[in-house]
Backbone as CSV, one residue per row, in Angstrom:
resi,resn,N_x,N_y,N_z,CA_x,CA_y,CA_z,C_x,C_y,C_z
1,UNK,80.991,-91.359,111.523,81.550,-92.520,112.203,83.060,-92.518,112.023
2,UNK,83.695,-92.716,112.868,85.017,-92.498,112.961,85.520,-94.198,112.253
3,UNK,86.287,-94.422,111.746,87.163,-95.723,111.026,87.976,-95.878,112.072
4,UNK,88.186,-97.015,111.662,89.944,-97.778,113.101,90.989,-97.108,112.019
5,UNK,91.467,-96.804,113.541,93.040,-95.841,113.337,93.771,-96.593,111.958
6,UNK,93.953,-98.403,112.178,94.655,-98.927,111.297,94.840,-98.719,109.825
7,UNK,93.389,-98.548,109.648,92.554,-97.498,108.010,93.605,-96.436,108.036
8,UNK,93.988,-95.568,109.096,94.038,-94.688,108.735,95.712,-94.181,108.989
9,UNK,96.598,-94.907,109.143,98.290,-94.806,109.822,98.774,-93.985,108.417
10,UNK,98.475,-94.494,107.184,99.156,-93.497,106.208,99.075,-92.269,106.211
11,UNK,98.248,-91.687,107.210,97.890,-89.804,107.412,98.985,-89.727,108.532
12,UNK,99.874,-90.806,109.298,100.591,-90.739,110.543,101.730,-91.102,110.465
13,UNK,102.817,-89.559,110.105,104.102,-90.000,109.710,104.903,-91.237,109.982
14,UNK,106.018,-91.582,109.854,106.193,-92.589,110.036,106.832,-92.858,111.234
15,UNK,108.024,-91.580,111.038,108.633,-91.666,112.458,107.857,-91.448,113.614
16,UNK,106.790,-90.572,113.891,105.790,-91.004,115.266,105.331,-92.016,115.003
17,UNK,104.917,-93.350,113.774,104.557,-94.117,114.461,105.938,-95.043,114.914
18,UNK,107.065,-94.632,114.310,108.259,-95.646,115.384,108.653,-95.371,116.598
19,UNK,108.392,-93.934,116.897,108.732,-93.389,117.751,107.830,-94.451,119.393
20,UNK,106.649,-94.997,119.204,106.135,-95.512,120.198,106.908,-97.038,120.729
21,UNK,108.123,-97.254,119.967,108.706,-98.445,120.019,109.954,-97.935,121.379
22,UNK,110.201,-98.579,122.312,110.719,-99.002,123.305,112.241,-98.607,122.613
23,UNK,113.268,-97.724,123.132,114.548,-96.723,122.362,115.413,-96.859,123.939
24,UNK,116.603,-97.907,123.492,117.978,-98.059,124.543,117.859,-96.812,125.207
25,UNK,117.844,-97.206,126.603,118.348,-95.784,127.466,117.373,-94.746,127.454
26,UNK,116.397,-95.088,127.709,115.103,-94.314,127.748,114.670,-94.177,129.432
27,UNK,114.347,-93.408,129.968,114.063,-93.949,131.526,113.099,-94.451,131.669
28,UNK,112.653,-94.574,132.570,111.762,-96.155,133.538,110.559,-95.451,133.519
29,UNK,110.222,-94.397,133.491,108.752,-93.404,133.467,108.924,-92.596,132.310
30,UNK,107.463,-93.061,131.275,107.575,-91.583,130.493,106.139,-91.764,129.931
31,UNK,105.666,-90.435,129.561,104.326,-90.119,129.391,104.343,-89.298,128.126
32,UNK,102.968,-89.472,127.458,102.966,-89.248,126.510,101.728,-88.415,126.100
33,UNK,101.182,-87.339,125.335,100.187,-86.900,125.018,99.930,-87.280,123.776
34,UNK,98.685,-87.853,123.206,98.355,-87.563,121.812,96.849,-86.769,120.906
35,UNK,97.085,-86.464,120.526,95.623,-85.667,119.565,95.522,-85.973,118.398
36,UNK,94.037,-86.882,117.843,93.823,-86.935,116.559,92.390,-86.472,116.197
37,UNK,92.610,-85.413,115.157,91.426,-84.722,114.799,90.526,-85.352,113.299
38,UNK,89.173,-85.655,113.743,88.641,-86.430,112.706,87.446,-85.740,111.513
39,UNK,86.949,-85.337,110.540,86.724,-84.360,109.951,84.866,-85.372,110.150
40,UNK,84.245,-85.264,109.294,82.452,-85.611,109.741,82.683,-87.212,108.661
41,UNK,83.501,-87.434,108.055,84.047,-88.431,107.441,84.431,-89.727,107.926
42,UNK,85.295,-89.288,109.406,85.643,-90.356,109.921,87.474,-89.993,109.509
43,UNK,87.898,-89.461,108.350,89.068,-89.274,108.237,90.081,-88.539,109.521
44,UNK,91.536,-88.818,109.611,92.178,-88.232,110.405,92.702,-86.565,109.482
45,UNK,92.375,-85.778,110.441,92.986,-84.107,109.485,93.997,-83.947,110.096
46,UNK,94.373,-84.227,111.572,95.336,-83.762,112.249,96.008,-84.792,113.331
47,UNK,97.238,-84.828,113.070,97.824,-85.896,114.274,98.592,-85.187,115.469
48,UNK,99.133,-85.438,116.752,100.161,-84.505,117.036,100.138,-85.689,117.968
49,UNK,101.521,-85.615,118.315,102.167,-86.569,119.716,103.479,-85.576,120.103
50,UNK,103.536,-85.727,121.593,104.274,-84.771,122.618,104.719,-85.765,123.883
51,UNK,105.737,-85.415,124.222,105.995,-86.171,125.495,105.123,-85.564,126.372
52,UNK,104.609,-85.452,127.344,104.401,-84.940,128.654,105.695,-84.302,129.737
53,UNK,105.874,-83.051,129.777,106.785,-82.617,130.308,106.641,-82.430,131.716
54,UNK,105.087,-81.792,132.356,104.790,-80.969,133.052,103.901,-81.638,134.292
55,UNK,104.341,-82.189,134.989,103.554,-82.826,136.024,103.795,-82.082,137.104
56,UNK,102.088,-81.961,138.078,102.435,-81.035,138.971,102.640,-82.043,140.377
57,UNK,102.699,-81.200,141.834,103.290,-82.051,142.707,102.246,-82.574,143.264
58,UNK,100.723,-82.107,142.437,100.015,-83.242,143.099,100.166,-84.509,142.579
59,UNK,100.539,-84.410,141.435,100.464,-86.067,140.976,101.665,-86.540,141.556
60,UNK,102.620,-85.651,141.819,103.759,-86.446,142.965,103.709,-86.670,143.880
61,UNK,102.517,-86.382,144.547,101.727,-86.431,145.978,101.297,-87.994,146.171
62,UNK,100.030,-87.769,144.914,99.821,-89.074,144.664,100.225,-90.224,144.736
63,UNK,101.390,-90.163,144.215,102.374,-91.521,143.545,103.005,-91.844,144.830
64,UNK,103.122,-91.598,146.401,103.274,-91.585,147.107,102.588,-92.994,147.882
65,UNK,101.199,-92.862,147.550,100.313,-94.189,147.647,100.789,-95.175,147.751
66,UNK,101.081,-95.514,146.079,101.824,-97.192,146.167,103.422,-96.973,146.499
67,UNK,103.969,-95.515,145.973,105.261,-95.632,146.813,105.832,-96.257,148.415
68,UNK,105.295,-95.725,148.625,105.328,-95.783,150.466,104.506,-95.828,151.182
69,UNK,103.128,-96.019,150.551,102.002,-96.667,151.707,101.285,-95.307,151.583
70,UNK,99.648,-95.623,151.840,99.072,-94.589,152.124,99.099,-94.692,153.946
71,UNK,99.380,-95.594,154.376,99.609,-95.374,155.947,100.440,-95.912,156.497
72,UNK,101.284,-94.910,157.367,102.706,-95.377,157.716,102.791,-96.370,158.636
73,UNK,101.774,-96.920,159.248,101.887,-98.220,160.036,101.045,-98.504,160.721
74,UNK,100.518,-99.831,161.219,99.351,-100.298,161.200,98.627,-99.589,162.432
75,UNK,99.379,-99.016,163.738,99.225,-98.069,164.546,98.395,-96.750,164.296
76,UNK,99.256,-96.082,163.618,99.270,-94.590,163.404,97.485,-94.339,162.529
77,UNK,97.844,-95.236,161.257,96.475,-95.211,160.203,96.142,-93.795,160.150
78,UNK,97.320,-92.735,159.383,97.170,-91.968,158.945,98.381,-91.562,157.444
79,UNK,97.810,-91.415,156.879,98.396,-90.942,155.424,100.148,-90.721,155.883
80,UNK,101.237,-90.411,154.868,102.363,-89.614,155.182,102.292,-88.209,155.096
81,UNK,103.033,-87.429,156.092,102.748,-85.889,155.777,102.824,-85.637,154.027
82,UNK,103.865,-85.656,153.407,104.089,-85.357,152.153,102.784,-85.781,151.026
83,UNK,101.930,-86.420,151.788,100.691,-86.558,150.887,99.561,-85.467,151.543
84,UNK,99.577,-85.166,152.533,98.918,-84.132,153.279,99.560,-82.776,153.106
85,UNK,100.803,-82.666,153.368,101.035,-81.356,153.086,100.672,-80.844,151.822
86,UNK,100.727,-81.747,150.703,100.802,-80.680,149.203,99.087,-81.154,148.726
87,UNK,98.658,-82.130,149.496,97.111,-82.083,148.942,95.830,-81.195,149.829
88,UNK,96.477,-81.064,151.100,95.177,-80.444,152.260,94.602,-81.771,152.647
89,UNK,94.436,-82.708,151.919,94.086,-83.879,152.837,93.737,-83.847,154.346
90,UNK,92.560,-84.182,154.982,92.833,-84.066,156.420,93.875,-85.653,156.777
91,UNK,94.303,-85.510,157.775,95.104,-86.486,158.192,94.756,-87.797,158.992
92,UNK,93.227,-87.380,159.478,92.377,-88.566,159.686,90.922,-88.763,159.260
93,UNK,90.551,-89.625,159.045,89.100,-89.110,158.993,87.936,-89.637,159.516
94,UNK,88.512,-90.927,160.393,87.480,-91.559,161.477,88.881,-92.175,162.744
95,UNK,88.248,-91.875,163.937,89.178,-93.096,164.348,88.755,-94.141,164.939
96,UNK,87.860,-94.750,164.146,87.209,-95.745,164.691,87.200,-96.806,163.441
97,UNK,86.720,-95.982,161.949,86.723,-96.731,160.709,87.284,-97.075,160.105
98,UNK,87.608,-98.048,159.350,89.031,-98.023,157.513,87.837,-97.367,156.901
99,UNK,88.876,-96.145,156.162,87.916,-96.040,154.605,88.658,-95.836,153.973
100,UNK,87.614,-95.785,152.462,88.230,-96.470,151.621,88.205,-95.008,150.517
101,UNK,89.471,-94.954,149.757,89.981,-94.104,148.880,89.493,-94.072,147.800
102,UNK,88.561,-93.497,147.307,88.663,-93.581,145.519,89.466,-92.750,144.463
103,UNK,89.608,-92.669,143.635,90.114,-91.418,142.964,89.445,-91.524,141.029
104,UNK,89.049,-90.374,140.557,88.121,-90.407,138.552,89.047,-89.356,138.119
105,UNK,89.649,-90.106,137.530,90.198,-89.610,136.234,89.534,-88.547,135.495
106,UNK,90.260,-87.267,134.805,89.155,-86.922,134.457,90.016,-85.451,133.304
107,UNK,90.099,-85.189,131.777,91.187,-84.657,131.337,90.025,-83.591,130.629
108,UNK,90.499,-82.252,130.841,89.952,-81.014,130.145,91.103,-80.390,129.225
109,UNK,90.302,-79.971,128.104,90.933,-78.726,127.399,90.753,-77.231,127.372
110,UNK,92.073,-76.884,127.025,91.426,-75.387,127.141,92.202,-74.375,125.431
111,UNK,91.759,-73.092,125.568,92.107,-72.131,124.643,93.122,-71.087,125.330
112,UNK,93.814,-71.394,126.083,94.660,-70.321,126.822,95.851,-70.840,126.706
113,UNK,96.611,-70.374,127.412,98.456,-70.841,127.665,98.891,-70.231,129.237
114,UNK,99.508,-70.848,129.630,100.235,-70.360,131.070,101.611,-70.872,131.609
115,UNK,102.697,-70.019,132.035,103.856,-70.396,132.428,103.447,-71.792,133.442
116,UNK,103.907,-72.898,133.178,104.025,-74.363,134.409,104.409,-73.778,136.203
117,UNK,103.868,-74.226,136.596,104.029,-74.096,138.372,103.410,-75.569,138.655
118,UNK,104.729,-76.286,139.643,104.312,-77.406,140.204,102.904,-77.432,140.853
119,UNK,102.860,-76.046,141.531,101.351,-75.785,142.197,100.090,-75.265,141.236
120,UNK,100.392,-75.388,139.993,98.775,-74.803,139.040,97.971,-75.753,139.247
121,UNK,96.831,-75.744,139.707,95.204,-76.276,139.503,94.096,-76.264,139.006
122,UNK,94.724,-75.815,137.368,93.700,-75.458,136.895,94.708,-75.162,135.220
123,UNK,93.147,-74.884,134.034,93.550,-74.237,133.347,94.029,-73.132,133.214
124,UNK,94.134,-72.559,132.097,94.636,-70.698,131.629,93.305,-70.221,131.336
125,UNK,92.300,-71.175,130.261,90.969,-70.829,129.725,90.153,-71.891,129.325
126,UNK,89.868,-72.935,130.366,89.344,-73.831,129.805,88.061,-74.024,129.159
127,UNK,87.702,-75.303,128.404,86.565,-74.944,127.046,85.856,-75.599,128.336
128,UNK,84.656,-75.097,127.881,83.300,-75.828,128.608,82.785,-76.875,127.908
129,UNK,81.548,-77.776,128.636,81.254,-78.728,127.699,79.805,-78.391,127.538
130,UNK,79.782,-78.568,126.170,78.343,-77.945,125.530,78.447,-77.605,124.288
131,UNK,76.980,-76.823,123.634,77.278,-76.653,122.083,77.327,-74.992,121.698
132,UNK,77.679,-74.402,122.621,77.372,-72.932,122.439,78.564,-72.669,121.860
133,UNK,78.834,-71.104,121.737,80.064,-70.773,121.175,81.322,-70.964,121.661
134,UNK,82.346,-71.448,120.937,83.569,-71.332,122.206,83.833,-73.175,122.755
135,UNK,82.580,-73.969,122.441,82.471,-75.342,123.771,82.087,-76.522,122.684
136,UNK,83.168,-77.404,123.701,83.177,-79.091,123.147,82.207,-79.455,124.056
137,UNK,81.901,-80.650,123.362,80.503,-81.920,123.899,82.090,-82.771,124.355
138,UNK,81.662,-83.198,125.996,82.837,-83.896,126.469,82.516,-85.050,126.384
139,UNK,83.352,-86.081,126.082,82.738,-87.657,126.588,83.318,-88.343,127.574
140,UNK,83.063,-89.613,127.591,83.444,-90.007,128.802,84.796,-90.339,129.115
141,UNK,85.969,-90.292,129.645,86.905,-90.314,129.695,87.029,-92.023,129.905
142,UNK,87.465,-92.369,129.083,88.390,-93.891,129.891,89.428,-94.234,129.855
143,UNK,89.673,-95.328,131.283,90.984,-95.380,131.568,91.014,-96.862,131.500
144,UNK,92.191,-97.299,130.562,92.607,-98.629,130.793,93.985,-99.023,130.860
145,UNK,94.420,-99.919,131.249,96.032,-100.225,131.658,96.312,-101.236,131.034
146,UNK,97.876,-101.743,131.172,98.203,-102.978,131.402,99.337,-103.127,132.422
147,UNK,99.952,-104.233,132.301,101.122,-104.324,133.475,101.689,-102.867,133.838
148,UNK,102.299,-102.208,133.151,103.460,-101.173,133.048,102.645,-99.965,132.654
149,UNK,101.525,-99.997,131.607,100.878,-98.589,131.352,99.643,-98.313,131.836
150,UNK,98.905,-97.331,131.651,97.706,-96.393,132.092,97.644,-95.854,130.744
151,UNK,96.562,-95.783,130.416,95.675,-94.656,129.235,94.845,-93.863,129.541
152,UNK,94.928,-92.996,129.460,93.901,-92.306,129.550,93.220,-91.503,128.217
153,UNK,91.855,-91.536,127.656,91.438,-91.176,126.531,90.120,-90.054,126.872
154,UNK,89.732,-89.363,125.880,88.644,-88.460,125.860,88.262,-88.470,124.162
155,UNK,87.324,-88.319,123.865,86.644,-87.808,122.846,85.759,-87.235,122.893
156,UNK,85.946,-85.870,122.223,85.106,-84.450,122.217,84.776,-84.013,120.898
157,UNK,83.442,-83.503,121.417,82.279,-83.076,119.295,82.552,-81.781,119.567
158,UNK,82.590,-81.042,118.282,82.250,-79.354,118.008,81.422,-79.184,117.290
159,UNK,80.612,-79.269,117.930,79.391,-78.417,117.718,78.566,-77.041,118.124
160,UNK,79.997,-76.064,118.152,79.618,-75.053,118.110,79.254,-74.127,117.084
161,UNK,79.548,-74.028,115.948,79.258,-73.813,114.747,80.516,-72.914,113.634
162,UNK,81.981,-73.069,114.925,82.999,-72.756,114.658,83.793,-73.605,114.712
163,UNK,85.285,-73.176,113.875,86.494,-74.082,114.485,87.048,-73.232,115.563
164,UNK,87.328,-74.337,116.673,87.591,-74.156,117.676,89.230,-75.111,117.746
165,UNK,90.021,-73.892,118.512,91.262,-74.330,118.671,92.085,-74.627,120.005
166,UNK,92.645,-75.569,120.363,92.634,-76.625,121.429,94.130,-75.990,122.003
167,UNK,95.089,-75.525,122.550,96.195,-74.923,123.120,96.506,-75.697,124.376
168,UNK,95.972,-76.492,125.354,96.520,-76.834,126.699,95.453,-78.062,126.838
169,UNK,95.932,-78.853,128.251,95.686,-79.858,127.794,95.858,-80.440,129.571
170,UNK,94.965,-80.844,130.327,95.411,-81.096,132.078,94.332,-82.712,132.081
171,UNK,95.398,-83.067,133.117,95.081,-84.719,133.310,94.259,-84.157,134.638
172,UNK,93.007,-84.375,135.087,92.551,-84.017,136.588,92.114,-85.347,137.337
173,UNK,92.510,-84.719,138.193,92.348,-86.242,139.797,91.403,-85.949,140.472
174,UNK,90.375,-86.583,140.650,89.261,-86.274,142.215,89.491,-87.518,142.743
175,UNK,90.086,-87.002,144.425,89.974,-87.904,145.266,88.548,-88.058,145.961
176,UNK,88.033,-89.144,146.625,86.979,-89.180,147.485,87.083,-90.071,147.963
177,UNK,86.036,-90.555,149.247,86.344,-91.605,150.120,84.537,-91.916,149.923
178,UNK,84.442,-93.239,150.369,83.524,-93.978,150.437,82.189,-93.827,152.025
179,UNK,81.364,-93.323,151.893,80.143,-92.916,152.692,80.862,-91.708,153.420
180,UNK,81.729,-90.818,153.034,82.307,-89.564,152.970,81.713,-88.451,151.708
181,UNK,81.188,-87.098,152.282,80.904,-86.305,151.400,82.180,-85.285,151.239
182,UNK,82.725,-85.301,151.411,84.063,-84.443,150.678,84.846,-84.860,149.569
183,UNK,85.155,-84.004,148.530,85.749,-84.591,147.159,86.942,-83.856,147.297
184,UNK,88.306,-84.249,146.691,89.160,-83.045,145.802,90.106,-83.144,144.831
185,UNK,89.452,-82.016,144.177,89.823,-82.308,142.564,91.600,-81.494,142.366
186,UNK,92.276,-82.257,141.666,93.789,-81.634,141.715,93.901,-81.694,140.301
187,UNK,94.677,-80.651,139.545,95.357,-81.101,138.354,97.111,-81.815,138.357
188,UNK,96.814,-82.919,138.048,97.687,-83.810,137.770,98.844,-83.260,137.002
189,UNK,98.457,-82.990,135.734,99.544,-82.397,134.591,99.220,-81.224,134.028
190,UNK,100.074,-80.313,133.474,99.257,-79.125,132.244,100.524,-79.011,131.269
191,UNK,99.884,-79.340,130.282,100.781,-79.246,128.767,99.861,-78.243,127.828
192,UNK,100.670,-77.665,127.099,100.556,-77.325,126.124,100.905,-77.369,124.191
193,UNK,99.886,-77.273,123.626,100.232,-77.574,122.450,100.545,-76.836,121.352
194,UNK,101.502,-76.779,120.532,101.999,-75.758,119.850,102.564,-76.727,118.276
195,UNK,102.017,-76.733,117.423,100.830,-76.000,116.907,99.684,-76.330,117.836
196,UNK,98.760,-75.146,117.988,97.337,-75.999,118.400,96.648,-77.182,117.283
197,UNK,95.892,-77.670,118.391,95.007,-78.756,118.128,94.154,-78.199,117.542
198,UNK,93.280,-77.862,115.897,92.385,-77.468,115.665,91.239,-77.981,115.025
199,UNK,89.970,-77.704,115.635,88.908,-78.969,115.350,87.767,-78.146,114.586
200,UNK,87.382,-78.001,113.451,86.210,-77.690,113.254,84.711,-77.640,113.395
201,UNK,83.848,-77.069,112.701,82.596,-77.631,112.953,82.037,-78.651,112.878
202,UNK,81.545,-79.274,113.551,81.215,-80.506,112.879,82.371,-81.816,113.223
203,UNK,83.302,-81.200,113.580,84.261,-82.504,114.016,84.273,-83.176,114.875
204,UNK,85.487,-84.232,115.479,85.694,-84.807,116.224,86.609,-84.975,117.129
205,UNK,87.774,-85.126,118.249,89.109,-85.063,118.397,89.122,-85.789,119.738
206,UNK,89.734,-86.936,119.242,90.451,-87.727,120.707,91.880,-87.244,120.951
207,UNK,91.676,-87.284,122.895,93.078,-86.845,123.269,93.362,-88.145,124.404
208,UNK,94.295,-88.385,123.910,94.617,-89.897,124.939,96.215,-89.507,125.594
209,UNK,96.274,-89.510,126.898,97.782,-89.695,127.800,97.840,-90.944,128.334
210,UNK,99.158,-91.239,128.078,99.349,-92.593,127.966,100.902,-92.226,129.117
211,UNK,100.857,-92.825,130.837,102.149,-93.175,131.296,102.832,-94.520,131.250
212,UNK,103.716,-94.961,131.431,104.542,-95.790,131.216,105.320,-96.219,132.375
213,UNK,105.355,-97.008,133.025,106.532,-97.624,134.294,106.968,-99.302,133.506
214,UNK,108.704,-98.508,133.583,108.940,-99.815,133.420,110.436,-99.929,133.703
215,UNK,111.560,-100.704,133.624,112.405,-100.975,134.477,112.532,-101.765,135.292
């Protein structure tokens, strides 16, 4: 059983935990990765926090939405190119209906590394979910907000019968539409972690990205 973090801040230097405090002259967007590895105890073995450097242009695609409308006017009722060009999006998809957009959150790890390209969709080597060799038990990802932030969290078991070591790290998007069978899945972000994230047998390890709008 894992303990509340609060139990446990003396394993969490001090300056990351000041570091989450609001710093003059910071910009208006910033994102954050974190990893805490928990031993069969419930104890924390490993902390790590990282900015988020690496966002690809689908998630700049995205952000386009509440930027500037997903439709340029009440006429047209089709997306902006710049959300079509970099997603494949078709550009209509009834012209008779409104439908309606969904999009699931959804964050994998992997054991690889790869140079950043605005256009990567994918991992370098991502872990599977399961208990065989090599693979995390995934859980359910959740996402909660408030005014200004988004969270996003995961917690994953190893129960492969090794320690298994965590290197990269992608936020993934599936779009879909409502009584529509077409999905598509984009990677949002890909970071990497250096030291790796390393989780043993038997362990535990939440990875939570956390963005920020504010200004």
């Amino acid at each position: 059983m894992v303990t509340p973090d609060v139990a446990n801040e003396k394993d969490i230097p001090l300056d990351i935990i000041l570091s989450d405090r609001d710093i003059p002259g910071e910009p208006p967007f910033r994102a954050y990765i974190e990893a805490k590895v928990y031993d069969r105890e419930g104890h924390i073995i490993q902390y790590h926090r990282q900015p988020m450097k690496s966002l690809t242009e689908y998630f700049l695609a995205l952000l386009t939405i509440p930027l500037i409308g997903t439709y340029q006017n009440g006429s047209t009722n089709q997306p902006p190119p710049i959300f079509t060009n970099i997603t494949g999006i078709p550009t209509q998809l009834s012209s008779s209906l409104a439908v309606e957009i969904y999009w699931i959150a959804s964050i994998q790890v992997g054991s690889g590394t790869q140079s950043f390209s605005p256009t990567l969709n994918g991992l370098a080597a991502p872990i599977l979910n399961g208990t065989g060799a090599g693979e995390l038990q995934y859980g359910t990802v959740s996402v909660t907000y408030t005014a200004t932030t988004i969270f996003f969290s995961i917690t994953v078991t190893n129960s492969s019968g090794s320690t298994i070591n965590v290197t990269e790290i992608g936020l993934f998007g599936k779009i879909a539409w409502v009584n529509y069978s077409s999905t598509y899945t984009f990677l949002l972000s890909y970071d990497t972690f250096s030291p790796a994230i390393s989780i043993p047998n038997g362990a535990l390890a939440t990875f939570q990205i956390t963005i920020t709008f504010s200004g």
